[in-house]
mmJSON file of the N, C-alpha and C atoms, coordinates in Angstrom:
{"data_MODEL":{"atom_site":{
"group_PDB":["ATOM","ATOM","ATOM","ATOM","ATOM","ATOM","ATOM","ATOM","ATOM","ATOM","ATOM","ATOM","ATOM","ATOM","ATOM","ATOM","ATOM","ATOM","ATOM","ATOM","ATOM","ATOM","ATOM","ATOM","ATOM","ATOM","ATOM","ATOM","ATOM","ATOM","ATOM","ATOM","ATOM","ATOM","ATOM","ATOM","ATOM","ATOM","ATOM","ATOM","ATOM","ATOM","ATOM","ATOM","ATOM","ATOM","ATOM","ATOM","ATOM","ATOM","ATOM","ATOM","ATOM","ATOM","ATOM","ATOM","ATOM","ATOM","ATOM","ATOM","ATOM","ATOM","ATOM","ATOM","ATOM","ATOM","ATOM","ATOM","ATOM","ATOM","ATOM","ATOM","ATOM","ATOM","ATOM","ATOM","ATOM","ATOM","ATOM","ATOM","ATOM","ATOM","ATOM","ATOM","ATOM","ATOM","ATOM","ATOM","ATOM","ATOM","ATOM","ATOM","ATOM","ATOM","ATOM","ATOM","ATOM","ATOM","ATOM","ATOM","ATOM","ATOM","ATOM","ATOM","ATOM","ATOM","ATOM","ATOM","ATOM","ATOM","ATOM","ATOM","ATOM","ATOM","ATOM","ATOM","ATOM","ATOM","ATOM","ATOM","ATOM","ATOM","ATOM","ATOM","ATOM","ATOM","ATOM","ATOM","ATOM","ATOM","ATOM","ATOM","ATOM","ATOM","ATOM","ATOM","ATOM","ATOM","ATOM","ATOM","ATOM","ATOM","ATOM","ATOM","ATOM","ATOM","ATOM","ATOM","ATOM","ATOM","ATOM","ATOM","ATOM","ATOM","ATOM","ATOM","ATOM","ATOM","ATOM","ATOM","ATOM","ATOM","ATOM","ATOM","ATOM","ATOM","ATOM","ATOM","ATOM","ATOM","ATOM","ATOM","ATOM","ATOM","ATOM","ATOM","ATOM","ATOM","ATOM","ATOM","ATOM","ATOM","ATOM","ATOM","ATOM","ATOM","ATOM","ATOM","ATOM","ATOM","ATOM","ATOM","ATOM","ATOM","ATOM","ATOM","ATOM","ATOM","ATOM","ATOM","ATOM"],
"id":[1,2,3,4,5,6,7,8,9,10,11,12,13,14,15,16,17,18,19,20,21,22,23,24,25,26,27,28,29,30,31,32,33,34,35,36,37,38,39,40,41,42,43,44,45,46,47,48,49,50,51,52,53,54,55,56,57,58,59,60,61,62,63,64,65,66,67,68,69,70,71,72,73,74,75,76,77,78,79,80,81,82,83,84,85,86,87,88,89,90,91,92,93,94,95,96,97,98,99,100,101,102,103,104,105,106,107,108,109,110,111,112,113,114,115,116,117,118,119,120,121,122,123,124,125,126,127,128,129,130,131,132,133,134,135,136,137,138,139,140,141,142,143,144,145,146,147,148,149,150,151,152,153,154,155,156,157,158,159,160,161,162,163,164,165,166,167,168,169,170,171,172,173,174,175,176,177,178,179,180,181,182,183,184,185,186,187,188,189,190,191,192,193,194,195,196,197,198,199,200,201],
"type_symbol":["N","C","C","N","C","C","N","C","C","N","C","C","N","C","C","N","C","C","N","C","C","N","C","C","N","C","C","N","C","C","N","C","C","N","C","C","N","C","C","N","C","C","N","C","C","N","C","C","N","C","C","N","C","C","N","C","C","N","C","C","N","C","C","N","C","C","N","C","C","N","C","C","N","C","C","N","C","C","N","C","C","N","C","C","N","C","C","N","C","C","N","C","C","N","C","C","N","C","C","N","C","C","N","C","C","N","C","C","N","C","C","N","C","C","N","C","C","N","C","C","N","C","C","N","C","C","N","C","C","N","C","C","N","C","C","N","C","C","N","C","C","N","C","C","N","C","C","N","C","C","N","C","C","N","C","C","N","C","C","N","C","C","N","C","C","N","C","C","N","C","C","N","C","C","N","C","C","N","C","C","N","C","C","N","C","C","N","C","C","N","C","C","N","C","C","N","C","C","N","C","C"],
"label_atom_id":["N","CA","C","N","CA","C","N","CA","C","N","CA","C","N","CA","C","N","CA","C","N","CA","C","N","CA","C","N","CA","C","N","CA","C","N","CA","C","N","CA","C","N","CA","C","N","CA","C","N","CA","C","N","CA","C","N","CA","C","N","CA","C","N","CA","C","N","CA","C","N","CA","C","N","CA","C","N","CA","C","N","CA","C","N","CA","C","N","CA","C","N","CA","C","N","CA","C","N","CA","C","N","CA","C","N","CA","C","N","CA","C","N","CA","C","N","CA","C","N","CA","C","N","CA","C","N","CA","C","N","CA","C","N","CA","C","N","CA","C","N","CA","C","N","CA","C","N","CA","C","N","CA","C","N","CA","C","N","CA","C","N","CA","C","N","CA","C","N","CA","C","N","CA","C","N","CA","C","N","CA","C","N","CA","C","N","CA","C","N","CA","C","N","CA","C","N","CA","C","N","CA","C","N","CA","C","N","CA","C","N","CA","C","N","CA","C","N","CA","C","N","CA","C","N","CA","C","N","CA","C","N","CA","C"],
"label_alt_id":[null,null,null,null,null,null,null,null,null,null,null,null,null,null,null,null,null,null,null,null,null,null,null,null,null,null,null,null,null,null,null,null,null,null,null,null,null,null,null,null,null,null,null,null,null,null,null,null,null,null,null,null,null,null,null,null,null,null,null,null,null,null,null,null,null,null,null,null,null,null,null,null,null,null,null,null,null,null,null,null,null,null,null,null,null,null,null,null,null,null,null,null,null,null,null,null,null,null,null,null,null,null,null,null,null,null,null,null,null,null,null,null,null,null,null,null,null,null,null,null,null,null,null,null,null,null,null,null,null,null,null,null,null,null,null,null,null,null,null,null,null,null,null,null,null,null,null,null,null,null,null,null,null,null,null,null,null,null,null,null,null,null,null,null,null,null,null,null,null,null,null,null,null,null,null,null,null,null,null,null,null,null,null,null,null,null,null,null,null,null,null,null,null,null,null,null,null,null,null,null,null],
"label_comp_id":["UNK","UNK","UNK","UNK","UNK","UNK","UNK","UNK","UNK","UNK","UNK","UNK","UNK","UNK","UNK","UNK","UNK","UNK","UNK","UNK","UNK","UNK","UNK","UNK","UNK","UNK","UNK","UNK","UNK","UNK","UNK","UNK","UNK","UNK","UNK","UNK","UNK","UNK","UNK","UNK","UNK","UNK","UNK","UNK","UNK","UNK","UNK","UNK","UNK","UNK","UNK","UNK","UNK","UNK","UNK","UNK","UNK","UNK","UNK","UNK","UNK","UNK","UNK","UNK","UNK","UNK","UNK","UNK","UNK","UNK","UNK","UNK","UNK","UNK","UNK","UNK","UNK","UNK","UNK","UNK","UNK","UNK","UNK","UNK","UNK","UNK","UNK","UNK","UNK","UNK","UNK","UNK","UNK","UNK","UNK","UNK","UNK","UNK","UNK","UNK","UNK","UNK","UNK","UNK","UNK","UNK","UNK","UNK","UNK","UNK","UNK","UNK","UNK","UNK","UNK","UNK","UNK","UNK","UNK","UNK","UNK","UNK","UNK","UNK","UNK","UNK","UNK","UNK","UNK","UNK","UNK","UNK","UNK","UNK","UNK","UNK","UNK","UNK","UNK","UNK","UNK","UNK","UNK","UNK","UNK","UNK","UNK","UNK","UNK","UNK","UNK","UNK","UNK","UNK","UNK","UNK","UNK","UNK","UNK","UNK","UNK","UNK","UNK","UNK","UNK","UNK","UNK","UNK","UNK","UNK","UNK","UNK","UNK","UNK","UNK","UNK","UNK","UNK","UNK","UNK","UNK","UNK","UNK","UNK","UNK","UNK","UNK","UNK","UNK","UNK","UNK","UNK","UNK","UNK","UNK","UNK","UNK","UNK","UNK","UNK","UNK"],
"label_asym_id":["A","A","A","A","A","A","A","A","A","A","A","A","A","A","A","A","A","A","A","A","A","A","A","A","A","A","A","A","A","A","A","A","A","A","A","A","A","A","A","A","A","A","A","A","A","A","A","A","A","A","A","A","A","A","A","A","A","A","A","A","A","A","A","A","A","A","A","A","A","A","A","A","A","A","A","A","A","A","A","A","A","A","A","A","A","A","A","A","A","A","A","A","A","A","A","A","A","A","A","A","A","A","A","A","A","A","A","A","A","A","A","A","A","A","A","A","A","A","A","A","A","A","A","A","A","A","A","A","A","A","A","A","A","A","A","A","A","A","A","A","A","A","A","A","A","A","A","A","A","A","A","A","A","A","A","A","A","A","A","A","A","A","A","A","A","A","A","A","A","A","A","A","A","A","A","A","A","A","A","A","A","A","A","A","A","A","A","A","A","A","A","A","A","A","A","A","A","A","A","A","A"],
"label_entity_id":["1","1","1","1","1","1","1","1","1","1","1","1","1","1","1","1","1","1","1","1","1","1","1","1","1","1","1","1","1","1","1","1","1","1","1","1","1","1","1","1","1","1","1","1","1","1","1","1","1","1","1","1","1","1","1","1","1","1","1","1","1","1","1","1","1","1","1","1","1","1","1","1","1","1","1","1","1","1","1","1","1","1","1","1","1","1","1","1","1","1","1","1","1","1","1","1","1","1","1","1","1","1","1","1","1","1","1","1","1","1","1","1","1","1","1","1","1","1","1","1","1","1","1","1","1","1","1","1","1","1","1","1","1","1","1","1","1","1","1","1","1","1","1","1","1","1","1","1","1","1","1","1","1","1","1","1","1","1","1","1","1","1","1","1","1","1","1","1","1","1","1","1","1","1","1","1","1","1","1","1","1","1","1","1","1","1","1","1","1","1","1","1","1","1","1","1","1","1","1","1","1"],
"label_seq_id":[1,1,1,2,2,2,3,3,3,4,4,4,5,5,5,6,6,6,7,7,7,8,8,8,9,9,9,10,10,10,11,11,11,12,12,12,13,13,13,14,14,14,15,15,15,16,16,16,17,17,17,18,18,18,19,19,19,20,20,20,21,21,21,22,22,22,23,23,23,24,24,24,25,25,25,26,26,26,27,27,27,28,28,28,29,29,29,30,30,30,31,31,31,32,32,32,33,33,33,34,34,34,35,35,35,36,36,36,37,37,37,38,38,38,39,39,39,40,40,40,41,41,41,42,42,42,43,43,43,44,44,44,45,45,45,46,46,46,47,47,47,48,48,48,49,49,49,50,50,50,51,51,51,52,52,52,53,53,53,54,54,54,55,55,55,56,56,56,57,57,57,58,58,58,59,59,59,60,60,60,61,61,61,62,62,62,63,63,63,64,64,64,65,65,65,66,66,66,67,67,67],
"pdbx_PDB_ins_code":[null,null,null,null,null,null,null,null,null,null,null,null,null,null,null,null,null,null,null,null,null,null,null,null,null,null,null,null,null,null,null,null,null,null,null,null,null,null,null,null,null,null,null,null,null,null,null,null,null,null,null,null,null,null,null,null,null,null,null,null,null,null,null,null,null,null,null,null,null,null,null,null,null,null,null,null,null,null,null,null,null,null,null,null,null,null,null,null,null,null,null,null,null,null,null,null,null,null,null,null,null,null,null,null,null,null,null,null,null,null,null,null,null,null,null,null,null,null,null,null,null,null,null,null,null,null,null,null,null,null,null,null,null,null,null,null,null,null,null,null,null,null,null,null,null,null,null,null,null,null,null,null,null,null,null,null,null,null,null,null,null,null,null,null,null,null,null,null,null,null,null,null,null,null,null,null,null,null,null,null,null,null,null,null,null,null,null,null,null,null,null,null,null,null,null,null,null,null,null,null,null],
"Cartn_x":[129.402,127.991,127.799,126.954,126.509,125.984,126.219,125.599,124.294,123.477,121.986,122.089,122.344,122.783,122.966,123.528,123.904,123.22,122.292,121.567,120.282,120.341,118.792,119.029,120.148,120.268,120.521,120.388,120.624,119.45,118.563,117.298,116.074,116.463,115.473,115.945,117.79,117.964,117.72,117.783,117.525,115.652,114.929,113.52,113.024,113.664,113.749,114.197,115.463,115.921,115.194,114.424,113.403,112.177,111.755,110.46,110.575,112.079,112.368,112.198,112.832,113.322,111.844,110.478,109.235,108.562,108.854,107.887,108.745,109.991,110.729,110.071,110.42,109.542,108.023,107.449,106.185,105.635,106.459,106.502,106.975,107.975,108.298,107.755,107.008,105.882,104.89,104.594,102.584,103.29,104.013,104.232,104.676,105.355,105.373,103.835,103.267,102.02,100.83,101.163,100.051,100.415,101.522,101.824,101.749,101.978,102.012,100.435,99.378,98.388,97.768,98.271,97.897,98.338,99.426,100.046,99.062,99.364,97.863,96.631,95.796,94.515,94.6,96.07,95.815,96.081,96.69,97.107,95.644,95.038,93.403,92.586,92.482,91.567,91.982,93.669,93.923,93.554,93.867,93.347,91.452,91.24,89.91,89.168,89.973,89.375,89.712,91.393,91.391,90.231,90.098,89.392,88.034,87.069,86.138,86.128,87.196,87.223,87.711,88.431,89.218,88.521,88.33,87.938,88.537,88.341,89.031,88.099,89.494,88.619,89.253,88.377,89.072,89.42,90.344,90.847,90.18,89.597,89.295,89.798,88.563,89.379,90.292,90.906,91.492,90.67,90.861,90.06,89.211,88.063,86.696,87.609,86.11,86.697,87.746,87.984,89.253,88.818,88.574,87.279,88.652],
"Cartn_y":[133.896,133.889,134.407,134.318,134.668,135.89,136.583,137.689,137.585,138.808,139.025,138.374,139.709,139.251,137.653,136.983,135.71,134.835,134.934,133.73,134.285,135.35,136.034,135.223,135.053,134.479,132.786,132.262,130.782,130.156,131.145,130.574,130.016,131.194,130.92,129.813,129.424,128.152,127.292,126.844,125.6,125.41,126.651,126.038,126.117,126.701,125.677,124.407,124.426,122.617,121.595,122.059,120.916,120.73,122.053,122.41,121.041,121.338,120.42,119.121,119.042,117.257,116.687,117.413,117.315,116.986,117.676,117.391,116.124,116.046,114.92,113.512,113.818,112.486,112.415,113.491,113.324,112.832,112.511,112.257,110.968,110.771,109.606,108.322,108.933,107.788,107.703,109.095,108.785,107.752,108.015,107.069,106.262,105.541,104.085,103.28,104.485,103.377,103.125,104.248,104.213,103.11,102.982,101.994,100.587,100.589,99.181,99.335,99.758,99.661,99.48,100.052,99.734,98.176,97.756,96.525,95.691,95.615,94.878,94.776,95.869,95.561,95.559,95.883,94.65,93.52,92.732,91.664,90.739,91.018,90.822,90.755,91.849,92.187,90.955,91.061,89.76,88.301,88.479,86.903,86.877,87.639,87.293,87.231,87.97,87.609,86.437,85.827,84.22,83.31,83.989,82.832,82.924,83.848,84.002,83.473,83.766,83.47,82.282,81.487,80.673,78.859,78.268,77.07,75.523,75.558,74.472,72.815,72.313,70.725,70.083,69.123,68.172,66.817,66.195,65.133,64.086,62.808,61.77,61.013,60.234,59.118,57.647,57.735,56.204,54.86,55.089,53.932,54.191,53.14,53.81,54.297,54.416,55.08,54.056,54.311,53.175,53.796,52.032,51.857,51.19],
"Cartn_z":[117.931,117.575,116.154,116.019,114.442,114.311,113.007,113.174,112.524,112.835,112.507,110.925,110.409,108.999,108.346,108.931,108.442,109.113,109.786,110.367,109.604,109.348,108.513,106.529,106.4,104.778,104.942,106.57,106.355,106.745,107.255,107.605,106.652,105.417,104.593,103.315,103.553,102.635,103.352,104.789,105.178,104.886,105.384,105.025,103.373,102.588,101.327,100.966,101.94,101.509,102.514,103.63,104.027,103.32,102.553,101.778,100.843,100.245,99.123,98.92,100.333,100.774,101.012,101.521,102.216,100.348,99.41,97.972,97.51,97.177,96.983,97.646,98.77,99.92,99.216,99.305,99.303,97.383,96.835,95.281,95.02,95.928,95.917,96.265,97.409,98.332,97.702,97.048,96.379,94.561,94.087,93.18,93.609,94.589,94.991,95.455,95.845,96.815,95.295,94.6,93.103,92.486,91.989,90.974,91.434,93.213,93.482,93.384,93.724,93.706,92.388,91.911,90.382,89.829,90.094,89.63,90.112,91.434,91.828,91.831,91.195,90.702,89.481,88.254,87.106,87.278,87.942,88.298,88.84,89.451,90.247,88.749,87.908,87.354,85.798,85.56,84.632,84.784,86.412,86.864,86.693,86.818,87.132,85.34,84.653,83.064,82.731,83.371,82.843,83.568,84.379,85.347,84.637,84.024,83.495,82.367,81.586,80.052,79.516,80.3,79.525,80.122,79.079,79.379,80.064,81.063,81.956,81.518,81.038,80.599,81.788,82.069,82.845,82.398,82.673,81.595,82.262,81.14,81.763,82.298,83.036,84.147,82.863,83.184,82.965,82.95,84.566,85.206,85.844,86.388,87.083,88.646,89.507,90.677,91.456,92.588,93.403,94.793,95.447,96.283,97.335],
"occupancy":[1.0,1.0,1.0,1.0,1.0,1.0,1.0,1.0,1.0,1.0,1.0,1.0,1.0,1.0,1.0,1.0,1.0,1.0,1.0,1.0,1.0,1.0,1.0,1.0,1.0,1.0,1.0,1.0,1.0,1.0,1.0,1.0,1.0,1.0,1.0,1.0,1.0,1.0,1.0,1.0,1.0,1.0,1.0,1.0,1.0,1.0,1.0,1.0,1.0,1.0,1.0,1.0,1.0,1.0,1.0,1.0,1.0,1.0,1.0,1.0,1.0,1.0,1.0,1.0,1.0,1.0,1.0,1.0,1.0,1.0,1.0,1.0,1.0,1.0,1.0,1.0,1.0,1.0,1.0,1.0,1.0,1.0,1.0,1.0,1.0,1.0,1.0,1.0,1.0,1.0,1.0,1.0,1.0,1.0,1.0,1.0,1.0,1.0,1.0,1.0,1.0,1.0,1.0,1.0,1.0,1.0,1.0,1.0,1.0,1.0,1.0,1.0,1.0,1.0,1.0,1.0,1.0,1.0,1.0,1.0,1.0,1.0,1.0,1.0,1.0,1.0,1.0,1.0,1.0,1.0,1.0,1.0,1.0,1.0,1.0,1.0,1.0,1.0,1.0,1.0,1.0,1.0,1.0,1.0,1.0,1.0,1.0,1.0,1.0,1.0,1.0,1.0,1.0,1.0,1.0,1.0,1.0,1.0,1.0,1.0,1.0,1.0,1.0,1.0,1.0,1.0,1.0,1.0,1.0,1.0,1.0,1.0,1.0,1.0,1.0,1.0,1.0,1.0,1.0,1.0,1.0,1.0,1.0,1.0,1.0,1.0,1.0,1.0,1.0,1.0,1.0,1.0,1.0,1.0,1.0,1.0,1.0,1.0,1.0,1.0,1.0],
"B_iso_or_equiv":[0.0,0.0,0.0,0.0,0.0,0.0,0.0,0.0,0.0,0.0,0.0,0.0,0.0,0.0,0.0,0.0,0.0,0.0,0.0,0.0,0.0,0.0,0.0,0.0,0.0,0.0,0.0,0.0,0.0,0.0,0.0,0.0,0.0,0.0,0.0,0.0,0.0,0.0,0.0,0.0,0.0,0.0,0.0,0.0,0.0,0.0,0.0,0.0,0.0,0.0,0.0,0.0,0.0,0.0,0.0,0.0,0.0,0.0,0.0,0.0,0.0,0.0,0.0,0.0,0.0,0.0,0.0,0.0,0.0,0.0,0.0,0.0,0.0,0.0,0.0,0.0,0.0,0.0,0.0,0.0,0.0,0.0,0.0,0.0,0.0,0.0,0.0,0.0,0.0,0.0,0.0,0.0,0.0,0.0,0.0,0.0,0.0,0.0,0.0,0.0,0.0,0.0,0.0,0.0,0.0,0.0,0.0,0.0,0.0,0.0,0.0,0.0,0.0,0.0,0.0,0.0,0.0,0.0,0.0,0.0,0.0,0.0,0.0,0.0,0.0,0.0,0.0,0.0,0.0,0.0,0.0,0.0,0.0,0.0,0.0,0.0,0.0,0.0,0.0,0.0,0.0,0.0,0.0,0.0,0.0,0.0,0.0,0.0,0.0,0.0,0.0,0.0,0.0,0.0,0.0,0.0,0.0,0.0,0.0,0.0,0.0,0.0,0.0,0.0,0.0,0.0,0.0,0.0,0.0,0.0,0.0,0.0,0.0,0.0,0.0,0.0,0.0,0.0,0.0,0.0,0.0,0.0,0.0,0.0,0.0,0.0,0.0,0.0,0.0,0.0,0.0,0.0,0.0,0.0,0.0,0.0,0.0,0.0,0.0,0.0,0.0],
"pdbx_formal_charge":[null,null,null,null,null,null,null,null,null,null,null,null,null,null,null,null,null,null,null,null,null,null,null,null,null,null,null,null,null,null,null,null,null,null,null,null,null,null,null,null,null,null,null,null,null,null,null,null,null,null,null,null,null,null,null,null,null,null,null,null,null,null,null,null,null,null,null,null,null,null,null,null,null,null,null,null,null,null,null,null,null,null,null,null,null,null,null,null,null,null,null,null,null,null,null,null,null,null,null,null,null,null,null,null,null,null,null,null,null,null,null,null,null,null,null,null,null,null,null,null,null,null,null,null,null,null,null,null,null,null,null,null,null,null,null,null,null,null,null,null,null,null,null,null,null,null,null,null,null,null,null,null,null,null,null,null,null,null,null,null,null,null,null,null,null,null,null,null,null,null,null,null,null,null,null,null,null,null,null,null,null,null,null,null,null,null,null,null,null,null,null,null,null,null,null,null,null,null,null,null,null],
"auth_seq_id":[1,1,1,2,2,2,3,3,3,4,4,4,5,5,5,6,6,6,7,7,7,8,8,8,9,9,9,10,10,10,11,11,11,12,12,12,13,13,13,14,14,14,15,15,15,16,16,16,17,17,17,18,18,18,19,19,19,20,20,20,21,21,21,22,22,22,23,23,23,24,24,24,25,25,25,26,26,26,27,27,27,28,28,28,29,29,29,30,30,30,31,31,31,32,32,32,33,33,33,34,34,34,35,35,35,36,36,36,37,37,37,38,38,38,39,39,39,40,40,40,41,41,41,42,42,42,43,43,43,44,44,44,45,45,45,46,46,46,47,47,47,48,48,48,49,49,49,50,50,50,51,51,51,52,52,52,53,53,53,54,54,54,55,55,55,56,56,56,57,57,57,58,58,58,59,59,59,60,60,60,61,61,61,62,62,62,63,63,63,64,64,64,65,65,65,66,66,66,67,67,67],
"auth_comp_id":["UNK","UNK","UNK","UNK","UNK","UNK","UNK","UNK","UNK","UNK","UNK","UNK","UNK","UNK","UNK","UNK","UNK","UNK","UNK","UNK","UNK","UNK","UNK","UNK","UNK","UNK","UNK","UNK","UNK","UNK","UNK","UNK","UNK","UNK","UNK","UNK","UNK","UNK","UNK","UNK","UNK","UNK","UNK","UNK","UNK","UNK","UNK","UNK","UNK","UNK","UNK","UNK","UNK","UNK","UNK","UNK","UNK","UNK","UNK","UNK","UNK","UNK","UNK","UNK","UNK","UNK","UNK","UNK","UNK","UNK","UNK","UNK","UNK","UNK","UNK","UNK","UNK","UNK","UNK","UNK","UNK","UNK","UNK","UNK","UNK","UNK","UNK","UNK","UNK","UNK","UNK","UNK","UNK","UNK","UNK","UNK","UNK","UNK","UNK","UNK","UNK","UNK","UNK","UNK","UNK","UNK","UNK","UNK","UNK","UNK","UNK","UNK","UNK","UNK","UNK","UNK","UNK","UNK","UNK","UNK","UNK","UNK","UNK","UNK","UNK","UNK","UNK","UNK","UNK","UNK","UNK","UNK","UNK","UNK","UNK","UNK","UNK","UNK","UNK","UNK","UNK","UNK","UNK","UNK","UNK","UNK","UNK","UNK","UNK","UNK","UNK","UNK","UNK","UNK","UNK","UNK","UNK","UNK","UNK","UNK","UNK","UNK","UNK","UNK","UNK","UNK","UNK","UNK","UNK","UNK","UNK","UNK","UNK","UNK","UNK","UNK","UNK","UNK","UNK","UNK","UNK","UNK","UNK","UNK","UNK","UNK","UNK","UNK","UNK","UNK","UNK","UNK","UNK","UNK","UNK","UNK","UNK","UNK","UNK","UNK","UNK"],
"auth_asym_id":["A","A","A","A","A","A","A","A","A","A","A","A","A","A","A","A","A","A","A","A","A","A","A","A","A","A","A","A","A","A","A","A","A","A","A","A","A","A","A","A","A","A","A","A","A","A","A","A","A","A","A","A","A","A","A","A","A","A","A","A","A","A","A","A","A","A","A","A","A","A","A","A","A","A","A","A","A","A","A","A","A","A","A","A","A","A","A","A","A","A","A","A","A","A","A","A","A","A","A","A","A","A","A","A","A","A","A","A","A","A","A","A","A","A","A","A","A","A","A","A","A","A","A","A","A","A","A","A","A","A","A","A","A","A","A","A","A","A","A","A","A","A","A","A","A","A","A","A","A","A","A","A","A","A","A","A","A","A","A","A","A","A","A","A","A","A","A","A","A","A","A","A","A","A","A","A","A","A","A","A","A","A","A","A","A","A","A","A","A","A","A","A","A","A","A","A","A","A","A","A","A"],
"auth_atom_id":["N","CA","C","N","CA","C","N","CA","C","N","CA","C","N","CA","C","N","CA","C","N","CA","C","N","CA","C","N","CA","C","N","CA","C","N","CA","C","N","CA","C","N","CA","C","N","CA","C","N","CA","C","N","CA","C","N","CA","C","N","CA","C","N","CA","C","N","CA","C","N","CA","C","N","CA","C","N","CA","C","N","CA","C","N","CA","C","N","CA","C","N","CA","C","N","CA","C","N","CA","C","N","CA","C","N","CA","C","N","CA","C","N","CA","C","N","CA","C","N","CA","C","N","CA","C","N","CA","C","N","CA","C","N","CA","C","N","CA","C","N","CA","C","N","CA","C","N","CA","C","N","CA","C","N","CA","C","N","CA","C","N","CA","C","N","CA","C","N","CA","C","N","CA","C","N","CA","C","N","CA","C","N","CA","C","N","CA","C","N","CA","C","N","CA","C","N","CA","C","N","CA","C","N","CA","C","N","CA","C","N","CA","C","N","CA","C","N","CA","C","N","CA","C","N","CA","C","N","CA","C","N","CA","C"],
"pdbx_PDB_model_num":[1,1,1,1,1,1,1,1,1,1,1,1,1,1,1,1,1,1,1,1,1,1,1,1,1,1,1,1,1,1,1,1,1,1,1,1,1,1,1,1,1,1,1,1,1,1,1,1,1,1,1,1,1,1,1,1,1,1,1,1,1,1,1,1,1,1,1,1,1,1,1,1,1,1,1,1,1,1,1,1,1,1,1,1,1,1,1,1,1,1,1,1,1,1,1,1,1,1,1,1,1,1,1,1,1,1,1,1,1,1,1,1,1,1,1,1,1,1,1,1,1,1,1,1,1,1,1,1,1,1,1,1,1,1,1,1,1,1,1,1,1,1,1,1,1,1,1,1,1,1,1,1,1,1,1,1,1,1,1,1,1,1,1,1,1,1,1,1,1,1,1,1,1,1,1,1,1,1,1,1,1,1,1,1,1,1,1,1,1,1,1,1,1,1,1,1,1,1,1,1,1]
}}}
């Protein structure tokens, strides 16, 4: 068995290295879900300035309609 002593100095590194692993995780996930979120509402927000801004011609007919 373990003594007092040594289960009293391993207790407090393991709940630092879950503390750790818990901000790591938790840093890792909030900048993955931001940036994709971000990508995608510039992506939305680019499309939607071409779609506003830019002038769509339509090419003429050739020939009349086809009946």
């Amino acid at each position: 068995m373990m003594r007092q002593s040594a289960r009293s100095a391993v207790v407090p590194l393991v709940l630092l290295w879950l503390a750790l692993h818990a901000v790591l995780l938790a840093v890792l996930l909030g900048a993955k879900f931001l940036l994709t979120k971000t990508i995608v509402l510039t992506m939305l927000l680019v499309a939607g300035m071409v779609f506003l801004f830019s002038r769509f011609r339509t090419l003429p007919r050739l020939h009349g309609p086809v009946i």
